[in-house]
DSSP file (Angstrom, degrees, kcal/mol; ACC not computed):
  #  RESIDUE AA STRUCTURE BP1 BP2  ACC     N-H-->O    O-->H-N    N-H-->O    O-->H-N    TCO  KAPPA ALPHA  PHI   PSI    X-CA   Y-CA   Z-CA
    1    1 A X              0   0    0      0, 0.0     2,-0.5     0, 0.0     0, 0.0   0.000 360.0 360.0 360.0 126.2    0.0    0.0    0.0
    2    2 A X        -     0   0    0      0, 0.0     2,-0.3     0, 0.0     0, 0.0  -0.941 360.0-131.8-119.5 153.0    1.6    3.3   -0.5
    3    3 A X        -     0   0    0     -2,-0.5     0, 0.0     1,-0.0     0, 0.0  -0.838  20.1-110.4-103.6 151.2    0.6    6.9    0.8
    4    4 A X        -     0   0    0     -2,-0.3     5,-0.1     1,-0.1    -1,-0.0  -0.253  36.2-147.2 -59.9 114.1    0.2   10.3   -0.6
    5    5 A X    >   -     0   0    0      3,-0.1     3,-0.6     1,-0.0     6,-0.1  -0.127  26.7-113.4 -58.0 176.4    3.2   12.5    0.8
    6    6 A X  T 3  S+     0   0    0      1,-0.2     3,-0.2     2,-0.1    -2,-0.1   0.368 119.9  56.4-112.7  43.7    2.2   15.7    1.3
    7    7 A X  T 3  S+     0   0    0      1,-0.1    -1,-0.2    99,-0.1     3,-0.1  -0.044 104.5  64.5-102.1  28.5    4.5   17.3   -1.4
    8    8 A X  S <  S+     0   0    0     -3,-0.6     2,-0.3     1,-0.1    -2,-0.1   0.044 114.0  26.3-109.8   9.4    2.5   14.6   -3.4
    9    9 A X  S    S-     0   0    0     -3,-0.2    -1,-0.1    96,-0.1    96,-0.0  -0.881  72.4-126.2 134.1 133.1   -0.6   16.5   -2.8
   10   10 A X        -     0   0    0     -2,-0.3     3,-0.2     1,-0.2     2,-0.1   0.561  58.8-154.9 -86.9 -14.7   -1.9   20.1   -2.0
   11   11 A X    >   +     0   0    0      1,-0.2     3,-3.8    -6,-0.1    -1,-0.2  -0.234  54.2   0.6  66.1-128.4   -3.6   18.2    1.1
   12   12 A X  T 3  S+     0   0    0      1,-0.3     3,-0.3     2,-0.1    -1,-0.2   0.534 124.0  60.6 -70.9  21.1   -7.0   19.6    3.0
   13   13 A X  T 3   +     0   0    0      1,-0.2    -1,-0.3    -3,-0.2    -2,-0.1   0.166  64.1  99.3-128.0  38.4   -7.5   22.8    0.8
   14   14 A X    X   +     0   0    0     -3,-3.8     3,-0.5     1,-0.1    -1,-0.2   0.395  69.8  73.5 -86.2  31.9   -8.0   21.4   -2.4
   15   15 A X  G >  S+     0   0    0     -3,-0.3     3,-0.8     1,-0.2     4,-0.2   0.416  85.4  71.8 -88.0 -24.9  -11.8   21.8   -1.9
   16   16 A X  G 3  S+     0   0    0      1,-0.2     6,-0.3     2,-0.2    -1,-0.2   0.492  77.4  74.2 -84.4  17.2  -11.1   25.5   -2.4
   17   17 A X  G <  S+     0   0    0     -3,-0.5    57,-0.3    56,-0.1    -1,-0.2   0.583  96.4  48.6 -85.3 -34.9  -10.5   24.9   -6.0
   18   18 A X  S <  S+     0   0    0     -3,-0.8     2,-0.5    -4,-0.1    -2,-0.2   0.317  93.0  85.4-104.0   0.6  -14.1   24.5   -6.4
   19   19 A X    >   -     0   0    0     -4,-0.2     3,-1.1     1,-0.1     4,-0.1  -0.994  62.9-167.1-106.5 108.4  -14.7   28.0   -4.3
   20   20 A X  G >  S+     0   0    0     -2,-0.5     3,-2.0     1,-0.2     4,-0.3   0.677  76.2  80.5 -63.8 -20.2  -14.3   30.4   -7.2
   21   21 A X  G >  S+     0   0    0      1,-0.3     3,-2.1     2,-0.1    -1,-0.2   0.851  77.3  67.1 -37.6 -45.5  -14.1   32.9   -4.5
   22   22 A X  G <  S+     0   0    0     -3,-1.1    50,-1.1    -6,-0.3    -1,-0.3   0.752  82.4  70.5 -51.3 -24.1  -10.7   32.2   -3.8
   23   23 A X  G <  S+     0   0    0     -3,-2.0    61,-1.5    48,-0.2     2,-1.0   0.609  90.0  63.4 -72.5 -20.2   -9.7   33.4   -6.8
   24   24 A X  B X   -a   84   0A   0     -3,-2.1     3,-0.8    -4,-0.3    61,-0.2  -0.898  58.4-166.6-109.9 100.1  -10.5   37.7   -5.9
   25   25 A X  T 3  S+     0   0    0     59,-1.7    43,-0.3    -2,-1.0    44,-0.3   0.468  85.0  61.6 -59.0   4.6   -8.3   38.6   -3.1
   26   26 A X  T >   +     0   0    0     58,-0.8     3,-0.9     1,-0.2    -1,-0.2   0.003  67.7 105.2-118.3  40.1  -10.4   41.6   -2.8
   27   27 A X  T <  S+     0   0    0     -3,-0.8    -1,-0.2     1,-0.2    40,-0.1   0.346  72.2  68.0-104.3  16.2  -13.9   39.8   -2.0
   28   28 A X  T 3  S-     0   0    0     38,-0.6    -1,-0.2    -3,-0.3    39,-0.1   0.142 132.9 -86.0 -84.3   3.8  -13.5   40.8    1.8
   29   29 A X    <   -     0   0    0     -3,-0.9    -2,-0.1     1,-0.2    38,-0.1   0.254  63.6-177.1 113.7   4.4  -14.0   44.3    0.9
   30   30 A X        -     0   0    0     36,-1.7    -1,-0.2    -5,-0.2     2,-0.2  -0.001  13.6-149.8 -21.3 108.0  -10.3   45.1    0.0
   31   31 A X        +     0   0    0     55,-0.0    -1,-0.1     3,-0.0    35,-0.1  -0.553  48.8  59.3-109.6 150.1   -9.9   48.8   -0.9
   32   32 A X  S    S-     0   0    0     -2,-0.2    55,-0.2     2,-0.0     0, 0.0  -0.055  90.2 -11.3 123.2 132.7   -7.1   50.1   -3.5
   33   33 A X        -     0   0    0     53,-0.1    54,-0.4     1,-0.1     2,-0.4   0.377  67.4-134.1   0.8 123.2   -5.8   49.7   -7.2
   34   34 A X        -     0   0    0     52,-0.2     2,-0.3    50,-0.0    52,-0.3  -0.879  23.2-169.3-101.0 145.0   -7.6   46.8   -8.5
   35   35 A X  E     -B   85   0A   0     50,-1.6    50,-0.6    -2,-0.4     2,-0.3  -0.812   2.7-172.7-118.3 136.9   -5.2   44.4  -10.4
   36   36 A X  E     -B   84   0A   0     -2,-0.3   106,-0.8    48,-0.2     2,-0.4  -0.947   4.5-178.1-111.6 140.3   -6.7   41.2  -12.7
   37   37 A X  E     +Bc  83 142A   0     46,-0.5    46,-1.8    -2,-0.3     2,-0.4  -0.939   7.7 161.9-144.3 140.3   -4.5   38.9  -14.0
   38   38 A X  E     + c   0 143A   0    104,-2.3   106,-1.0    -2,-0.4     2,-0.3  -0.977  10.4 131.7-139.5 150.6   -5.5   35.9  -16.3
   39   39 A X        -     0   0    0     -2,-0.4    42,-0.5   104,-0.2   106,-0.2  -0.884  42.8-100.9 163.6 174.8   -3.7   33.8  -18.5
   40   40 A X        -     0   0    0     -2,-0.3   106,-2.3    40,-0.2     2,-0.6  -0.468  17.9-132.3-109.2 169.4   -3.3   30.0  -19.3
   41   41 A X  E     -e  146   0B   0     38,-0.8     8,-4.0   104,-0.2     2,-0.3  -0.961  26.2-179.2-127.0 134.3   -0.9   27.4  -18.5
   42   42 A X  E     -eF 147  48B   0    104,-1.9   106,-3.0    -2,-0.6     6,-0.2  -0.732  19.8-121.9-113.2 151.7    0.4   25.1  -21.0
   43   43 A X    >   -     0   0    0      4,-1.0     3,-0.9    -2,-0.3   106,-0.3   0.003  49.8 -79.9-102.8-138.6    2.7   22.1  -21.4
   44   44 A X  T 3  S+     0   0    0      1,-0.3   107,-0.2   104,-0.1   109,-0.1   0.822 131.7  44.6 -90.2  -0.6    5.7   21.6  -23.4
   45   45 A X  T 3  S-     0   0    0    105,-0.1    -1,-0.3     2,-0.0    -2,-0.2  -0.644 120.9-106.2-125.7  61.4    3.6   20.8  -27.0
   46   46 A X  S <  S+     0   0    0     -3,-0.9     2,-0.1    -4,-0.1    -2,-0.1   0.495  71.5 151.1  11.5  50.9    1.2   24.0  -26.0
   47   47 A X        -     0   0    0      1,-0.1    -4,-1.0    32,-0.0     2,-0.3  -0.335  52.1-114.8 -78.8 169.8   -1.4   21.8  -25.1
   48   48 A X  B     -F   42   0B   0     -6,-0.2     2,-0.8    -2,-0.1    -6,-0.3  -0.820  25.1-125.8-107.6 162.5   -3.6   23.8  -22.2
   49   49 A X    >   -     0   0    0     -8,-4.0     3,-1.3    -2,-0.3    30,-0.2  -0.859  22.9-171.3-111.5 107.7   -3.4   22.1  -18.7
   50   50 A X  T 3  S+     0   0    0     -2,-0.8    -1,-0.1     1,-0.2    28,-0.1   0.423  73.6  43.3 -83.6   4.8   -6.8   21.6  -17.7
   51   51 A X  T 3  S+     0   0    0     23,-0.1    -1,-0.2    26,-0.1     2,-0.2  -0.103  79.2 127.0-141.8  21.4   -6.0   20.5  -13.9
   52   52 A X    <   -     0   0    0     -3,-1.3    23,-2.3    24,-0.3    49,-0.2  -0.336  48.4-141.0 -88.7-174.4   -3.7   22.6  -12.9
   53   53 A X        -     0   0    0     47,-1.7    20,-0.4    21,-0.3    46,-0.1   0.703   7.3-164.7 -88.0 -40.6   -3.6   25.0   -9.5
   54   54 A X        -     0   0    0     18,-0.2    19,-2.4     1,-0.2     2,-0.2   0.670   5.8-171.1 -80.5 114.3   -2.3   28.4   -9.5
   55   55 A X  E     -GH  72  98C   0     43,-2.8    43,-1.2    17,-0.2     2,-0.3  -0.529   8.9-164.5 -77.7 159.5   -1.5   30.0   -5.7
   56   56 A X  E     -G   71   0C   0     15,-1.1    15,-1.7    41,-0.2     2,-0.2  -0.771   8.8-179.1-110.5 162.2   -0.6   33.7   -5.7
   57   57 A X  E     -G   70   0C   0     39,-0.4    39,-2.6    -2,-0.3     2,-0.4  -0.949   4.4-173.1-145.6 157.5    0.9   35.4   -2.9
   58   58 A X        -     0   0    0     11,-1.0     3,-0.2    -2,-0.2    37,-0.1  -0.998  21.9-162.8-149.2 155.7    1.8   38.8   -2.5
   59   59 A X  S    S+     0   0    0     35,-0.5     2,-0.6    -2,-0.4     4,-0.2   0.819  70.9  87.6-112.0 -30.2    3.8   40.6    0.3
   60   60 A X  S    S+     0   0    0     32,-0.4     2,-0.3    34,-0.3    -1,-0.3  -0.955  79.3  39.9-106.5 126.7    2.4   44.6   -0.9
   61   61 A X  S    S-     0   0    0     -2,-0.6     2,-0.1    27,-0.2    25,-0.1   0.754 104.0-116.2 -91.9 154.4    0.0   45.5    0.1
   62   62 A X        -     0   0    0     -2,-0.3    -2,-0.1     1,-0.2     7,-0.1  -0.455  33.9-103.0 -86.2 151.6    0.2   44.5    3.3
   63   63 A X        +     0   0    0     -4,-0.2     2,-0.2     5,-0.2     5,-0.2   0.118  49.3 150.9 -59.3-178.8   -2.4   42.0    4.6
   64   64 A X  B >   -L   67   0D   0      3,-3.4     3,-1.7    -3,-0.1   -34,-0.1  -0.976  54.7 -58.3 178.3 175.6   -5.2   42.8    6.6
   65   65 A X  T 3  S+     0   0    0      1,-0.3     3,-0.1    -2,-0.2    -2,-0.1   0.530 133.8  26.3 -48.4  -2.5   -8.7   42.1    7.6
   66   66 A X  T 3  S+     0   0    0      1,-0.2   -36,-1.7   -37,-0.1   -38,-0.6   0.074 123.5  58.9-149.6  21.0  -10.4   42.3    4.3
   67   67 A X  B <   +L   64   0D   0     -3,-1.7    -3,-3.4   -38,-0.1    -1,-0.2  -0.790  49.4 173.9-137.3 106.0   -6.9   41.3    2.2
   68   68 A X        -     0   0    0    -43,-0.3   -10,-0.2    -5,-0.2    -5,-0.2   0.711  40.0-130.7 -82.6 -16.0   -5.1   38.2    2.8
   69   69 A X  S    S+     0   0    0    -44,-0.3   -11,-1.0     1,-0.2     2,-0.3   0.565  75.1 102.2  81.9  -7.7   -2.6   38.4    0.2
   70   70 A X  E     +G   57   0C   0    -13,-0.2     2,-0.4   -45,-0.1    -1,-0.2  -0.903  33.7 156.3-118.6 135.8   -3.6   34.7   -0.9
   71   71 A X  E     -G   56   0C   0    -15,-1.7   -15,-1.1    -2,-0.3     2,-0.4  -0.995  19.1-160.5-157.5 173.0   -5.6   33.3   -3.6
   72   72 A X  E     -G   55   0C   0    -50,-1.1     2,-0.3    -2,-0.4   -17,-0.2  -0.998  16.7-176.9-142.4 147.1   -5.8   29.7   -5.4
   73   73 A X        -     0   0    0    -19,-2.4     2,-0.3    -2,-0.4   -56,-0.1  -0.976  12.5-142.6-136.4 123.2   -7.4   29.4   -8.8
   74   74 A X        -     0   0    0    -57,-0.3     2,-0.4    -2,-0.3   -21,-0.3  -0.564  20.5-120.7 -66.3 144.8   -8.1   26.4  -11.1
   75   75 A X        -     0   0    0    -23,-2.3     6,-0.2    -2,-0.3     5,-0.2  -0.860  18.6-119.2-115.5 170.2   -7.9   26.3  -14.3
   76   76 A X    >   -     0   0    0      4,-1.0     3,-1.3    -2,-0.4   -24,-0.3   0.217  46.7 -82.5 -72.7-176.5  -10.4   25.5  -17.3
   77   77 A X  T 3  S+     0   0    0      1,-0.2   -27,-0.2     2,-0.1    -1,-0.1   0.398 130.9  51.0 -38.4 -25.8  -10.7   23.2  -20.0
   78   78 A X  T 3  S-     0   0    0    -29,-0.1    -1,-0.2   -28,-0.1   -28,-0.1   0.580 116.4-105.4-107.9   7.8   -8.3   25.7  -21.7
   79   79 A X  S <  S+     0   0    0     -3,-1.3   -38,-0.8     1,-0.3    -2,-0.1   0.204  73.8 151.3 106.7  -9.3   -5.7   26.0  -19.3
   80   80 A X        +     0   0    0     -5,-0.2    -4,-1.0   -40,-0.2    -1,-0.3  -0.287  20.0 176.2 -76.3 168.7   -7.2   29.5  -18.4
   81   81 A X        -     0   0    0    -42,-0.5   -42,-0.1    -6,-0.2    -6,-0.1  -0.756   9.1-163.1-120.6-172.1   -7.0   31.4  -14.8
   82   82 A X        -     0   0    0     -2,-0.2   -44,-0.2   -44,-0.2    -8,-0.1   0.026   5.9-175.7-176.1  65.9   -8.0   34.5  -13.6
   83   83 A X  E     - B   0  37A   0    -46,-1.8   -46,-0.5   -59,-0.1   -59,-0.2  -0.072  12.8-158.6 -35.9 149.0   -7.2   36.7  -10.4
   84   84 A X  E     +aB  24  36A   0    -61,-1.5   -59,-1.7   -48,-0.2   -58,-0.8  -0.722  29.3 145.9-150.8 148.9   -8.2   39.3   -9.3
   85   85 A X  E     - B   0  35A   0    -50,-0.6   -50,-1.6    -2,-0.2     2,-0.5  -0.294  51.1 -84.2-148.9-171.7   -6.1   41.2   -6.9
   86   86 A X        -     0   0    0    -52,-0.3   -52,-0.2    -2,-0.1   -53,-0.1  -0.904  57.3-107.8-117.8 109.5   -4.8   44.5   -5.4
   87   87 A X        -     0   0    0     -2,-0.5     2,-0.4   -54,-0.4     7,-0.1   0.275  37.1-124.6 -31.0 154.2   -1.8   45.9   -7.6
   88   88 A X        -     0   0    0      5,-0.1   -27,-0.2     1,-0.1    -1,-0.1  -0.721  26.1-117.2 -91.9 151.0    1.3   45.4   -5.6
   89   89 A X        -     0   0    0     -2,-0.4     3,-0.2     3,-0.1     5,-0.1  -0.158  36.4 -91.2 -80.5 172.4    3.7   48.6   -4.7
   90   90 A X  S    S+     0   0    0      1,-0.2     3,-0.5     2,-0.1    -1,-0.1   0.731 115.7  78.3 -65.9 -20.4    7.0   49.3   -5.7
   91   91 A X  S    S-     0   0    0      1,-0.2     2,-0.2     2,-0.0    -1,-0.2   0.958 127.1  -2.0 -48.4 -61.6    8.3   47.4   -2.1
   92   92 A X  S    S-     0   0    0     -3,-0.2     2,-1.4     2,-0.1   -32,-0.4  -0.899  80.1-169.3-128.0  92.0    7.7   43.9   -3.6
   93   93 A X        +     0   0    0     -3,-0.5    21,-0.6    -2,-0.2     2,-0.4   0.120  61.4  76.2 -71.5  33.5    6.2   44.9   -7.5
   94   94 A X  E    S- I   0 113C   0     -2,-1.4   -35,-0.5    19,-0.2     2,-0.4  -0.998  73.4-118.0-138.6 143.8    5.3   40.9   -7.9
   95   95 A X  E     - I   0 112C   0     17,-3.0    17,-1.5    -2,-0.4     2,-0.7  -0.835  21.2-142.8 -69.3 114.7    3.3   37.7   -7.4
   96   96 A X  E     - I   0 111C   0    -39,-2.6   -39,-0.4    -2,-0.4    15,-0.3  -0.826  28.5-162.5 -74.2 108.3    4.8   35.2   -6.0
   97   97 A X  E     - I   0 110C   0     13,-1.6    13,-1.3    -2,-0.7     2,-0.3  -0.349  12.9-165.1-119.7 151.6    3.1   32.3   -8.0
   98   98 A X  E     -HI  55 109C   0    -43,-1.2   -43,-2.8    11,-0.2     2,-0.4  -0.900  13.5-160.2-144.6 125.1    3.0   28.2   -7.0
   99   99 A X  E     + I   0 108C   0      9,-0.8     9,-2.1    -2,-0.3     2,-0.3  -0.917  17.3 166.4 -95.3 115.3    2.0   25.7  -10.1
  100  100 A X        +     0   0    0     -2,-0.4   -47,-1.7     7,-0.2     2,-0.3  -0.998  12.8 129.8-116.5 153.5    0.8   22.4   -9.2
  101  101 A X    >   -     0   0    0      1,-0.4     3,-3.5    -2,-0.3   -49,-0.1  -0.929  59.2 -43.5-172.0 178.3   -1.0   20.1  -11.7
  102  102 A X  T 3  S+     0   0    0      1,-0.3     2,-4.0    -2,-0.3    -1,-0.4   0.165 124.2  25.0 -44.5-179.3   -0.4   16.4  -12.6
  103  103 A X  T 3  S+     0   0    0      1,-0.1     2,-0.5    -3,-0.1    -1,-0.3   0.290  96.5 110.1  36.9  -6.1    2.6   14.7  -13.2
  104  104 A X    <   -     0   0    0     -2,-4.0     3,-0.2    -3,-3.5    -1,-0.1  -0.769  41.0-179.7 -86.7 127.1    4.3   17.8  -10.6
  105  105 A X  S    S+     0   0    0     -2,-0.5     2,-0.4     1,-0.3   -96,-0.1   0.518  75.5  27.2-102.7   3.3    5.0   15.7   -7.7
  106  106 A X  S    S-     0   0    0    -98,-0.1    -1,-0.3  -100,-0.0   -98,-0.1  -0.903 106.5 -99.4-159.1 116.9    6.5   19.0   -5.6
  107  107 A X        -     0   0    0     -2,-0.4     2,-0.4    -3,-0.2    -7,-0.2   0.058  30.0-127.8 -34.5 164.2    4.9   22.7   -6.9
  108  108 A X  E     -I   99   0C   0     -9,-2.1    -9,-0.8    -4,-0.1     2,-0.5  -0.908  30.6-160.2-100.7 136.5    6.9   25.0   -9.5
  109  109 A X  E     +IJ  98 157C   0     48,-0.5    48,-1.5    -2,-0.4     2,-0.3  -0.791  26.7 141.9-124.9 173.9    7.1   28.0   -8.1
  110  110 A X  E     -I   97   0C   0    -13,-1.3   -13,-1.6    -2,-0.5     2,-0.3  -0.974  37.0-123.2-178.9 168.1    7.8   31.3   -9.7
  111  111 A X  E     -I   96   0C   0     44,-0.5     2,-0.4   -15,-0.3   -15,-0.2  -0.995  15.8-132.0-153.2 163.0    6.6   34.9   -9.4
  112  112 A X  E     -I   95   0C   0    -17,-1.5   -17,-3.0    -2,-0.3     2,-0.3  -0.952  19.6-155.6-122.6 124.5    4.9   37.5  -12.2
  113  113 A X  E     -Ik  94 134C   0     20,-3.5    22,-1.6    -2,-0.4   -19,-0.2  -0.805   9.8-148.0-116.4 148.7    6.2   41.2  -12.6
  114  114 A X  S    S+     0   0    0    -21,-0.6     2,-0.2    -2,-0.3    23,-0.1   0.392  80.6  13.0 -40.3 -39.6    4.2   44.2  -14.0
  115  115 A X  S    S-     0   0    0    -22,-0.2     2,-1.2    21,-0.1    -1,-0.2  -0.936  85.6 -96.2-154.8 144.8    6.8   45.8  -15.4
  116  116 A X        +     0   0    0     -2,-0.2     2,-0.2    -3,-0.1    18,-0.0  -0.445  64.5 163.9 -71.3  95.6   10.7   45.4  -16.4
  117  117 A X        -     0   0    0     -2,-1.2     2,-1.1   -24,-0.1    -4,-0.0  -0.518  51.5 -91.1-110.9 164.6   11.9   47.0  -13.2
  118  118 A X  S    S+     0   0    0     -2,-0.2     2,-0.6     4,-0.1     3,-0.1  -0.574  70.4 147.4 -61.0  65.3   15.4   46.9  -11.5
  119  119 A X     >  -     0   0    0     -2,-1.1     4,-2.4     1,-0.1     3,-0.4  -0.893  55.6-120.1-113.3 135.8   14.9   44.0   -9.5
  120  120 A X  H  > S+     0   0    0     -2,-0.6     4,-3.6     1,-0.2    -1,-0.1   0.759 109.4  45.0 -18.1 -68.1   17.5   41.3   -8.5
  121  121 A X  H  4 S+     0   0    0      1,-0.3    -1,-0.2     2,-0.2     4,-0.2   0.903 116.9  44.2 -68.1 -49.8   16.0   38.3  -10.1
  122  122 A X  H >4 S+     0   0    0     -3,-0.4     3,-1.2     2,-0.2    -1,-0.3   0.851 106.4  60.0 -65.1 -39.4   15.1   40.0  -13.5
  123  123 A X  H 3< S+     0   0    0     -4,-2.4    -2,-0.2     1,-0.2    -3,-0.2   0.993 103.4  58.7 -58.0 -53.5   18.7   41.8  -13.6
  124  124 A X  T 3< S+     0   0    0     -4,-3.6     2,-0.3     6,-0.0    -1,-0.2   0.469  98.2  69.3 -53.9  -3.1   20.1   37.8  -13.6
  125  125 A X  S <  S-     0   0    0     -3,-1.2     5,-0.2     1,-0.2    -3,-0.0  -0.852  82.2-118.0-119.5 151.4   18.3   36.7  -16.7
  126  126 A X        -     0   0    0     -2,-0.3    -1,-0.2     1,-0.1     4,-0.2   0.209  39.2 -94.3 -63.4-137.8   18.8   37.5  -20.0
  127  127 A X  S  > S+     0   0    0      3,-0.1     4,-1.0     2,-0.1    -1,-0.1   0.599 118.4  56.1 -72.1 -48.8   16.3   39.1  -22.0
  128  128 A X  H  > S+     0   0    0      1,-0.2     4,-0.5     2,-0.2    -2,-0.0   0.960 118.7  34.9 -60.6 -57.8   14.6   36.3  -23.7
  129  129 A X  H  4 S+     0   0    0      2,-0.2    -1,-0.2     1,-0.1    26,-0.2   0.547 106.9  61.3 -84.3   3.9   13.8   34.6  -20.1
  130  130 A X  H >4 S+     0   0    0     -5,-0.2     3,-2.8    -4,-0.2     4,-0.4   0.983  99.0  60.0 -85.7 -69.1   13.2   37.5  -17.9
  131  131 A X  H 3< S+     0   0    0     -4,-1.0     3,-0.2     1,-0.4    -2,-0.2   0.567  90.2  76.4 -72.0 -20.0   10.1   38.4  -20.4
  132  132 A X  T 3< S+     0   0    0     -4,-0.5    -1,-0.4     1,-0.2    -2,-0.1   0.711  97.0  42.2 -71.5 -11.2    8.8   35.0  -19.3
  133  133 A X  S <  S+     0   0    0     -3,-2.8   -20,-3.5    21,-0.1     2,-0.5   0.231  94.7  99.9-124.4  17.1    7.7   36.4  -15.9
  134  134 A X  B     -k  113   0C   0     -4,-0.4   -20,-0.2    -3,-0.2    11,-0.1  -0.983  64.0-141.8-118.1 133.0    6.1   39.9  -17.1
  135  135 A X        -     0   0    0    -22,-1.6     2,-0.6    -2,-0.5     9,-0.2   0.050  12.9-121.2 -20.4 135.1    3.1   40.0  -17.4
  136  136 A X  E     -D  143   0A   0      7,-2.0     7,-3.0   -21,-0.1     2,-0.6  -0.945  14.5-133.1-118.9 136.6    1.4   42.1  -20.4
  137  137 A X  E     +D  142   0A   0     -2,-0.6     5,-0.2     5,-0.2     3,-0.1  -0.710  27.7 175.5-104.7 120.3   -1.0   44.9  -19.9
  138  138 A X  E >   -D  141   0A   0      3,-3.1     2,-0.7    -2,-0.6     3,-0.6  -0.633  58.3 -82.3-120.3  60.5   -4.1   44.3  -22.3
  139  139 A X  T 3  S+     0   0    0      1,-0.3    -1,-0.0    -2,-0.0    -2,-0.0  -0.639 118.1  17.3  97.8-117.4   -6.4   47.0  -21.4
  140  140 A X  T 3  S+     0   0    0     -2,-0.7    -1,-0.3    -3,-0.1     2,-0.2   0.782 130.8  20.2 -66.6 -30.9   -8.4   46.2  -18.2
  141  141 A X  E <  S- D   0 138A   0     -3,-0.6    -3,-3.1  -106,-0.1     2,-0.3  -0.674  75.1-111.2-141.8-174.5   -6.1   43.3  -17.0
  142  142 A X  E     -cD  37 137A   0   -106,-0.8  -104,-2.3    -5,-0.2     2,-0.4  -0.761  26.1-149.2-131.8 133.2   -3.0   42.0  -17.4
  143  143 A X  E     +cD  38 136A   0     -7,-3.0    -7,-2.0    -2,-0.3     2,-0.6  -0.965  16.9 175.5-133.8 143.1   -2.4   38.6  -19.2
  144  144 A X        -     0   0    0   -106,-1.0     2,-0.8    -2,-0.4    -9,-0.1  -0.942  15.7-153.3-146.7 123.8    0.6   36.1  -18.2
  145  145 A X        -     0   0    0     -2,-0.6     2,-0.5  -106,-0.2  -104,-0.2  -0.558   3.5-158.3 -90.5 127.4    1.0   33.0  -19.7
  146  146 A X  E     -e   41   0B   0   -106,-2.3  -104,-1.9    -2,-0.8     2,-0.7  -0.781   7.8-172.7 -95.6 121.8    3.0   29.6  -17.7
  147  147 A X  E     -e   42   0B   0     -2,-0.5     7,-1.9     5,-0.3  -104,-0.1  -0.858  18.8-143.1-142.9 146.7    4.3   27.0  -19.8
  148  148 A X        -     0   0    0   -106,-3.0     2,-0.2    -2,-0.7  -104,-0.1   0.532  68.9 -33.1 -59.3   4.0    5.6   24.1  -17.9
  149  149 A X  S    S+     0   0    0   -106,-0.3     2,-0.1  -107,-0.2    -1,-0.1  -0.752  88.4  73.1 158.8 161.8    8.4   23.4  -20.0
  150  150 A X  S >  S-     0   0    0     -2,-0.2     3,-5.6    -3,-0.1    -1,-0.1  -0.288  94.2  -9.2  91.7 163.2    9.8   23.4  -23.9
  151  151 A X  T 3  S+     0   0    0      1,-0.3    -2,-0.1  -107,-0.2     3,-0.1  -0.043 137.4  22.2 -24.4 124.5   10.8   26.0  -25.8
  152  152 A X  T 3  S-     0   0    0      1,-0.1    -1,-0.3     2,-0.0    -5,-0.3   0.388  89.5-178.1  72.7  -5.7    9.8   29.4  -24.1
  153  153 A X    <   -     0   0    0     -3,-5.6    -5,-0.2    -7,-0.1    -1,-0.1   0.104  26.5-103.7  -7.8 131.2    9.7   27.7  -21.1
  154  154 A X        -     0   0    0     -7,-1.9     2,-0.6     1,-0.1   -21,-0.1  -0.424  37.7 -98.4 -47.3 134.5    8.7   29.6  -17.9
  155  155 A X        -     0   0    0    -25,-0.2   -44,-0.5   -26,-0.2     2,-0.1  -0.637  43.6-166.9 -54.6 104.9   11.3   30.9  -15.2
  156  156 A X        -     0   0    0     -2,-0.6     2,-0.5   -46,-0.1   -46,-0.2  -0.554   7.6-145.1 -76.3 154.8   11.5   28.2  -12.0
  157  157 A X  B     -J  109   0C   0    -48,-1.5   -48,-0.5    -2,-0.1     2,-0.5  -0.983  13.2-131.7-120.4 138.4   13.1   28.9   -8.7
  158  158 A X              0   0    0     -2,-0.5   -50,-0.0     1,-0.1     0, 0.0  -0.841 360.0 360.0 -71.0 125.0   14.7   26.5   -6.8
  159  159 A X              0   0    0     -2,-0.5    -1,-0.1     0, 0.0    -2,-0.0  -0.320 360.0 360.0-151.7 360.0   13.3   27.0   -3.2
């Protein structure tokens, strides 16, 4: 008999997958720049991933009673997601992001910038892979695309 680890597993809150709520950090009444961000995740033959996860976390704005700074989203039949959130400041200008989906036995984690800012992690990559964690402003929202692996590949961090 073997058992589920828990970096095999997301454990007790995948039931929140199926509370679209999670997905607007500002549904507790959050006041302040509203942020959306949607886009799909794909695998390494652009296929969409129709069972993945996507956490955010965000350290700006700081939490509070009616912003946690957390949300978890599923995604469709096409791979898609959808936040929405409260822009982050110039303190920490990102989302910290955490992927989990089949065949990931331990999340990918990762974070999504706004803009091509002076920031450590984006100074350390070339040009071609830093552009894999900004984000593009399409009007009302922001769209940012993951793919898990292949050409164009996403940026991972090692944790």
């Amino acid at each position: 008999m073997s058992v589920v680890t828990a970096s095999q597993t997301i454990g007790p809150f995948w039931h929140l997958l199926f509370e679209p709520s999670t997905a607007d950090l500002t549904r507790l009444g959050a006041t302040g720049p509203r942020l959306v961000l949607a886009g799909r995740v794909i695998d390494g033959d652009g296929a969409p991933v129709s069972d993945a996860c996507i956490e955010i976390w965000q350290a700006t704005p700081a939490a509070s009673p009616t912003f946690g700074g957390w949300g978890r989203c599923a995604t469709d039949a096409t791979g898609g997601f959808r936040f929405v959130t409260l822009a982050p400041d110039a303190g920490a200008p990102y989302l910290a992001v955490a992927i989990l989906a089949r065949g990931l036995l331990k999340p990918l984690w990762t974070r999504v910038y706004f803009a091509d800012i002076a920031d450590p992690l984006l100074a350390s990559l070339p040009p071609a892979r830093r552009s894999t964690l900004l984000a593009k402003n399409e009007g009302p929202g922001w769209r940012w695309d993951v793919r898990l692996q292949g050409d164009g590949e996403t940026v991972f961090l090692a944790l």
